[in-house]
C-alpha positions as CSV (number, residue, x, y, z in Angstrom):
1,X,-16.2,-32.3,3.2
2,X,-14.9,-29.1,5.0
3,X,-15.9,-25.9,5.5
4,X,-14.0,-22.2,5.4
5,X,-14.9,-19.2,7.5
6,X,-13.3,-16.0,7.0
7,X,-13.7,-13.0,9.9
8,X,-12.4,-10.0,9.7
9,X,-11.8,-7.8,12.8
10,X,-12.3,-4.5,14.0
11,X,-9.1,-3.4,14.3
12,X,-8.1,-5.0,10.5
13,X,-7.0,-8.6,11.7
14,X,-8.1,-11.2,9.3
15,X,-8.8,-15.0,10.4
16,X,-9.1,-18.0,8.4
17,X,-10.6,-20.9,9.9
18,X,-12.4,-24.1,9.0
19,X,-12.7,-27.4,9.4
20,X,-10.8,-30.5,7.9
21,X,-13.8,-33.5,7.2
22,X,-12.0,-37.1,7.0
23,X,-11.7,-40.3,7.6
24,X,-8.9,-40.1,9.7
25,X,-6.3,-37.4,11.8
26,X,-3.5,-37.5,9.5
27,X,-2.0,-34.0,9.6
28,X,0.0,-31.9,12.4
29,X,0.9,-28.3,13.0
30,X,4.5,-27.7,11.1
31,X,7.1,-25.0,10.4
32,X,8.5,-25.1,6.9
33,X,11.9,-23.1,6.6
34,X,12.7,-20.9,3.9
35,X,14.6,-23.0,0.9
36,X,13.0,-25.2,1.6
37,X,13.6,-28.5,-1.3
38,X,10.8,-30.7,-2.2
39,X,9.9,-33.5,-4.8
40,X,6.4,-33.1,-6.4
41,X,4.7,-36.6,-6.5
42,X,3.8,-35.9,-10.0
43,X,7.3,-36.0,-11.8
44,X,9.8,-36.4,-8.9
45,X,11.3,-32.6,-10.3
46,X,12.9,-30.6,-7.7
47,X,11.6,-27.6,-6.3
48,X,13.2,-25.4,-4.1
49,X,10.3,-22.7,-2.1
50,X,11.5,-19.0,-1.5
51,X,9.7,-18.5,2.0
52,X,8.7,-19.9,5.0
53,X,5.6,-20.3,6.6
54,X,3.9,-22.4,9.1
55,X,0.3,-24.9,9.0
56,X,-1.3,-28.4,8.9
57,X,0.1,-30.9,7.4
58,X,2.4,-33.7,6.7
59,X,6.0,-34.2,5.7
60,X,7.2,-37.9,4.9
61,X,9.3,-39.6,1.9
62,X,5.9,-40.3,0.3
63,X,4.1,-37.1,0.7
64,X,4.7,-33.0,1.0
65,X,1.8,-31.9,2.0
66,X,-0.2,-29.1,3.9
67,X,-3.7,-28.3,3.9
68,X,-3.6,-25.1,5.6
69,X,-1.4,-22.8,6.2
70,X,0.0,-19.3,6.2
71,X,3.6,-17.7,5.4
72,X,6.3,-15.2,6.3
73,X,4.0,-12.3,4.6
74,X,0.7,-13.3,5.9
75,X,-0.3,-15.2,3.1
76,X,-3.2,-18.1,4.2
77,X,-4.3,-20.8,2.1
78,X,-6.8,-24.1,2.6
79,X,-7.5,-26.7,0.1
80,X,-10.9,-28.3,0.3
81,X,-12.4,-31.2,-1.5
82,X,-14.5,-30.0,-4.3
83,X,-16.9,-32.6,-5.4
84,X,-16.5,-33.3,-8.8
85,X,-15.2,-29.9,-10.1
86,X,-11.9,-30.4,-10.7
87,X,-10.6,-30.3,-14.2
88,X,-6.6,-31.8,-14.3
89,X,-4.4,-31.6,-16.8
90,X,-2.9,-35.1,-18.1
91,X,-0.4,-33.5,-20.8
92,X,3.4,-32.8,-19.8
93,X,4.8,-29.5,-20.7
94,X,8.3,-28.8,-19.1
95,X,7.2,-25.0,-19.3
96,X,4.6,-25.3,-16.2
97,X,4.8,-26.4,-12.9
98,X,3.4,-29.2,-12.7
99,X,2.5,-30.9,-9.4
100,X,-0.4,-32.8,-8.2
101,X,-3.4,-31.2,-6.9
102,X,-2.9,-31.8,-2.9
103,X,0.6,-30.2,-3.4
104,X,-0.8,-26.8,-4.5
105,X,-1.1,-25.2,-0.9
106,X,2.4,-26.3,-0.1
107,X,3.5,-24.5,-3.2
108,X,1.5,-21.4,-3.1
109,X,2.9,-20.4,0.5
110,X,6.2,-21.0,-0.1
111,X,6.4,-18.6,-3.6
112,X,4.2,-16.2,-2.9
113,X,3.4,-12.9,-1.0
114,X,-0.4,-12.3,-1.7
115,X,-3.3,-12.8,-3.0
116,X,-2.3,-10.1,-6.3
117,X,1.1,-12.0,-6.5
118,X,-0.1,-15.6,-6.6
119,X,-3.0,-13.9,-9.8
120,X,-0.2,-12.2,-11.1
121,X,1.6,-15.6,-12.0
122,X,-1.4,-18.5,-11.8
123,X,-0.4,-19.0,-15.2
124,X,2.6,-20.7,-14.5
125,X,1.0,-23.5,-12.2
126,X,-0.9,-26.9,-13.6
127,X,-2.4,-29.3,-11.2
128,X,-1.9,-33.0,-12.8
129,X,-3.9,-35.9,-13.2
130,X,-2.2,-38.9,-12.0
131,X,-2.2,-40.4,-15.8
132,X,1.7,-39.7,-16.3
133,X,2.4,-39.0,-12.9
134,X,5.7,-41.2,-11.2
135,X,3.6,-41.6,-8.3
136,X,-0.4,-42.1,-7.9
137,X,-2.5,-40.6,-5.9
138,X,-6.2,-41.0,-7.0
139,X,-8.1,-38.0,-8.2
140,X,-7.3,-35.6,-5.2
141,X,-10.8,-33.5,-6.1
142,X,-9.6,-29.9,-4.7
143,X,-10.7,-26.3,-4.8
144,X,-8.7,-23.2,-2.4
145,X,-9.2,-20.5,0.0
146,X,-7.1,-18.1,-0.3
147,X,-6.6,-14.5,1.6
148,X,-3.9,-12.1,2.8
149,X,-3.2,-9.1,4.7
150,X,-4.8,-7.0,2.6
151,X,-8.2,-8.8,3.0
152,X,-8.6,-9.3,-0.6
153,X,-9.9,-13.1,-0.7
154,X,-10.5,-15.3,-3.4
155,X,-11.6,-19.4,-4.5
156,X,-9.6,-20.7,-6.7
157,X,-10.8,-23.2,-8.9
158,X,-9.1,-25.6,-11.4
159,X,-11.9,-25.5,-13.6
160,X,-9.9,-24.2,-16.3
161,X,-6.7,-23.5,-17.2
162,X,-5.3,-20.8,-16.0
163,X,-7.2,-22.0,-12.9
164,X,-10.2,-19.8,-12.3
165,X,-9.8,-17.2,-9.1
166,X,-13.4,-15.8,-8.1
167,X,-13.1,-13.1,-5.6
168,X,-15.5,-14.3,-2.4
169,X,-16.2,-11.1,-0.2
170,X,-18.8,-13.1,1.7
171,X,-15.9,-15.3,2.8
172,X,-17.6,-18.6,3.4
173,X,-16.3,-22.0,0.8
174,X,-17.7,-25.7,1.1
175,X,-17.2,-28.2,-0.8
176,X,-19.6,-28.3,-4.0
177,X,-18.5,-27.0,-7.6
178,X,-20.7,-23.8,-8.5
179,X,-19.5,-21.3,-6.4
180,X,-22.0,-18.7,-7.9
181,X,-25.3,-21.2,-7.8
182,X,-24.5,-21.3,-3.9
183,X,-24.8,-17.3,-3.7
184,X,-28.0,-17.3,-5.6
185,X,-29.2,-20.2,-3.0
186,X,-28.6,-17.8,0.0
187,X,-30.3,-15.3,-1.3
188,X,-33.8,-17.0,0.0
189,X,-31.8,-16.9,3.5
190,X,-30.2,-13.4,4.0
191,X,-30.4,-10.2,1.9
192,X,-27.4,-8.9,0.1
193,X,-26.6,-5.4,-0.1
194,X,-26.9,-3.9,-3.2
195,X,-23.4,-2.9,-4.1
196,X,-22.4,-6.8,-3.0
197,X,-25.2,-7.8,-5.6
198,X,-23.6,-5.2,-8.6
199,X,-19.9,-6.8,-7.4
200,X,-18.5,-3.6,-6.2
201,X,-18.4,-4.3,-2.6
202,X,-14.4,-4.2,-2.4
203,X,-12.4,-5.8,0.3
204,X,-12.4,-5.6,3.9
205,X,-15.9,-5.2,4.5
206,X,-17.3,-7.7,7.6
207,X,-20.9,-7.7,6.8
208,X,-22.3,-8.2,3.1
209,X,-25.8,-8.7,3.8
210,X,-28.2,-5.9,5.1
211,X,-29.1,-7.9,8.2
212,X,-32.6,-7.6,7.2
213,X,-34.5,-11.1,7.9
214,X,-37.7,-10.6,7.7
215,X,-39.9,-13.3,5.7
216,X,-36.1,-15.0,4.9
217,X,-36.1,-18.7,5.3
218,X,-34.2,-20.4,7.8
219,X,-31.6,-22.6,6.7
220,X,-31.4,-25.9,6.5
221,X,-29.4,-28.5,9.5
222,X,-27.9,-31.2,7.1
223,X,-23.8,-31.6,6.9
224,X,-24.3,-31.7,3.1
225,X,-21.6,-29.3,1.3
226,X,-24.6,-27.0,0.7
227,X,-26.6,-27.0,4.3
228,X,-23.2,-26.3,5.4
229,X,-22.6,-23.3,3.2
230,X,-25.7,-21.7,4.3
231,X,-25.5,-22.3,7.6
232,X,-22.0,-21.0,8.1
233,X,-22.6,-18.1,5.4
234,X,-25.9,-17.5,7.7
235,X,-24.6,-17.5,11.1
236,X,-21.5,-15.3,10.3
237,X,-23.8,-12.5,8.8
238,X,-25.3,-12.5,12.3
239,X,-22.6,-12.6,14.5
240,X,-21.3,-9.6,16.0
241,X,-17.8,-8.7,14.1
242,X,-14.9,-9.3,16.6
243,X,-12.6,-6.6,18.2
244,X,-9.8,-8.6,17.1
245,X,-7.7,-11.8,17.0
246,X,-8.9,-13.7,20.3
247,X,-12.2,-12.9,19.8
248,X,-12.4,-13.6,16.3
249,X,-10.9,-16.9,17.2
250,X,-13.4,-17.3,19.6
251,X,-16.1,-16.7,16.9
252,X,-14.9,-18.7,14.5
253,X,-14.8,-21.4,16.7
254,X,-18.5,-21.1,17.3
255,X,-19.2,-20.6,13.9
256,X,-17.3,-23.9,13.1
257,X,-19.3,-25.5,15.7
258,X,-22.5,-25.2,13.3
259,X,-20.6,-27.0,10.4
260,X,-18.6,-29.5,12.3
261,X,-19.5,-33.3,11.6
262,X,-19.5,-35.4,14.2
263,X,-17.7,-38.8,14.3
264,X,-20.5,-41.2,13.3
265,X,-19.0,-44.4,11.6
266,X,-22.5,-46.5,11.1
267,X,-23.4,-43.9,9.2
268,X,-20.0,-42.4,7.2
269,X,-16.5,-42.6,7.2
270,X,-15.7,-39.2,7.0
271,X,-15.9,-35.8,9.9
272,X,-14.4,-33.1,11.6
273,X,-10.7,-35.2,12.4
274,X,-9.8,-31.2,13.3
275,X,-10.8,-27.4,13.2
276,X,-7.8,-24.7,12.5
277,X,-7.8,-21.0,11.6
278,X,-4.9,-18.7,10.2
279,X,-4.2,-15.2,11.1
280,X,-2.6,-12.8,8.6
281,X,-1.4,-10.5,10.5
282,X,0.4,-12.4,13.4
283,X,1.1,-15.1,11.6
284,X,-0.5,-17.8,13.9
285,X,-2.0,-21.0,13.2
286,X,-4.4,-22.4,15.6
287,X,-5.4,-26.0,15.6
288,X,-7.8,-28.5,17.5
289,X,-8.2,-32.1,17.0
290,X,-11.2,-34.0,17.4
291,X,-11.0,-35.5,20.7
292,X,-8.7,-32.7,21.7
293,X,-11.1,-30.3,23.8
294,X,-8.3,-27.3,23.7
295,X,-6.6,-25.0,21.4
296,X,-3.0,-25.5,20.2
297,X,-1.1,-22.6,19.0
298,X,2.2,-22.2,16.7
299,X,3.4,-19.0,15.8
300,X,5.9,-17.8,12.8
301,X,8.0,-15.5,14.8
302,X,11.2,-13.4,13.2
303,X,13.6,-15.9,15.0
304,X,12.2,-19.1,13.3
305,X,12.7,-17.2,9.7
306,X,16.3,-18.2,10.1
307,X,15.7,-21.4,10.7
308,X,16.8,-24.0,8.6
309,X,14.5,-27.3,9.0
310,X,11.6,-28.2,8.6
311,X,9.7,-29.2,12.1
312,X,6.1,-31.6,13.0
313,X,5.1,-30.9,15.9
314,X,3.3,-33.9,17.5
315,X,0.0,-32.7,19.3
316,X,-2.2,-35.8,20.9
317,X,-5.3,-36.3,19.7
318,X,-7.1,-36.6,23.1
319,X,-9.2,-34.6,25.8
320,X,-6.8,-32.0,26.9
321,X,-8.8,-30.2,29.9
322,X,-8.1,-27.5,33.0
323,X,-8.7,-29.3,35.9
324,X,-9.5,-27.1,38.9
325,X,-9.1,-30.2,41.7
């Protein structure tokens, strides 16, 4: 389970956020250089990225990996576990990518410049079942936020193939299949303005609902995929849009409060191991643990572009506080 948040500033700075719902901390903040070599888990093939870019994840012998992200041109990407959707191709054909469905993030910021670039060549990308991959690794159910400088932002689903990309002004993803069932659902929550109802609401715009809610239900406090898309779709639409990056960081983090799932083990295995957000624009990736209490930071600056290895940064996960005595 996870949830994504996008906010778009005032002054045209777009943030990312969500949170990452599992059963343990596993990932880090990382830089990945430009060059950069990999082996897919799928068929071992080589592949080399073009750019660099900087997120949450993990790099091992076993596993490339990174959940969130965003890269040299402000590209931002998040997978999230989509329950049940998925559709993954068993078949090898030495014409596609192939890779394995975790391994898509990690990909898609390292070859890509936007949101129009990555739809321009979807078609060259399949996300494998593990049936004839070299190494397995389950059924990795996965869906994708994805938005860039531009503030065009999209799910992409592999539902079919090509993989389905569903433009998502309202900016909020969970975790069920159905993406335009969970619209309809809001609708007893929040009203829609009309042009975001007739699809021609564009990009860039903050607010899609009238912010009329007057005999509107109120939603519901569950942690299930869809409470959690209501919620978070519910509370943004009522926020006040931020001036720019620090306080939409500040907002999401509030928003994120609403969604987050606390540890509970008696009860599930899974919650909210950590909360990050991606900024466009800057190209800054903000991450909290769990038990952190503060905010880390990591920033893709100019200088690191000519960098030339990868880096994990190693952030405790424990209370981090400002003591005044």
């Amino acid at each position: 389970m996870c949830t994504s948040i996008l906010q778009i500033a005032k002054d045209g700075t777009h943030v990312l956020s969500r949170t990452m719902d599992w059963p343990q901390l596993e990932n880090s903040p990382m830089f990945v250089p430009r060059k950069y070599k990999w082996h897919s888990s799928f068929n071992r093939h080589l592949i080399q990225n073009k750019y660099a870019f900087i997120g949450g994840g993990e790099l091992s012998s076993k596993r490339t990996d990174i959940a969130d992200g965003v890269n040299e041109f402000g590209l931002s990407a998040q997978k999230l576990t989509f329950g049940n959707g998925g559709n993954f191709v068993d078949d090898i054909d030495n014409d596609k990518v192939q890779i394995a469905p975790f391994e898509f993030v990690f990909w898609l910021l390292g070859n890509f410049k936007s949101v129009a670039d990555m739809t321009a060549h979807i078609d060259q990308i399949q996300l494998m079942s593990e049936k004839n991959s070299v190494i397995k690794y389950g059924n990795p159910e996965l869906h994708y936020a994805v938005t860039d400088t531009t503030g065009a932002v999209v799910v992409v689903e592999p539902t079919t193939w090509p993989m389905k990309i569903v433009a998502n002004p309202l900016g909020i993803v969970t975790n069920s299949p159905y993406f335009e069932q969970q619209i309809k659902q809001l609708e007893k929550y929040v009203e829609f303005k009309p042009e975001f109802k007739a699809g021609t609401i564009g990009i860039n715009v903050p607010k899609v609902t009238t912010g009329k809610l007057s005999g509107k239900a109120t939603p519901p406090g569950s942690y299930s995929p869809g409470a959690r898309f209501l919620r978070a779709a519910y509370l943004k639409e009522r926020a006040d849009q931020p001036n720019g990056e620090n306080e939409a960081i500040i907002t999401s983090w509030h928003l994120l409060d609403s969604v987050t799932v606390p540890q509970n083990r008696g009860h599930q295995q899974t919650f909210s191991v950590y909360r990050a957000a991606t900024v466009s624009e800057s190209r800054s990736y903000y991450f909290q643990s769990y038990h952190q209490g503060s905010i880390t930071k990591l920033q893709l600056t100019d200088e690191m572009l000519a960098w030339t290895e990868p880096i994990v940064y190693e952030v405790p996960d424990e209370l981090s506080v400002n003591q005044l005595n």
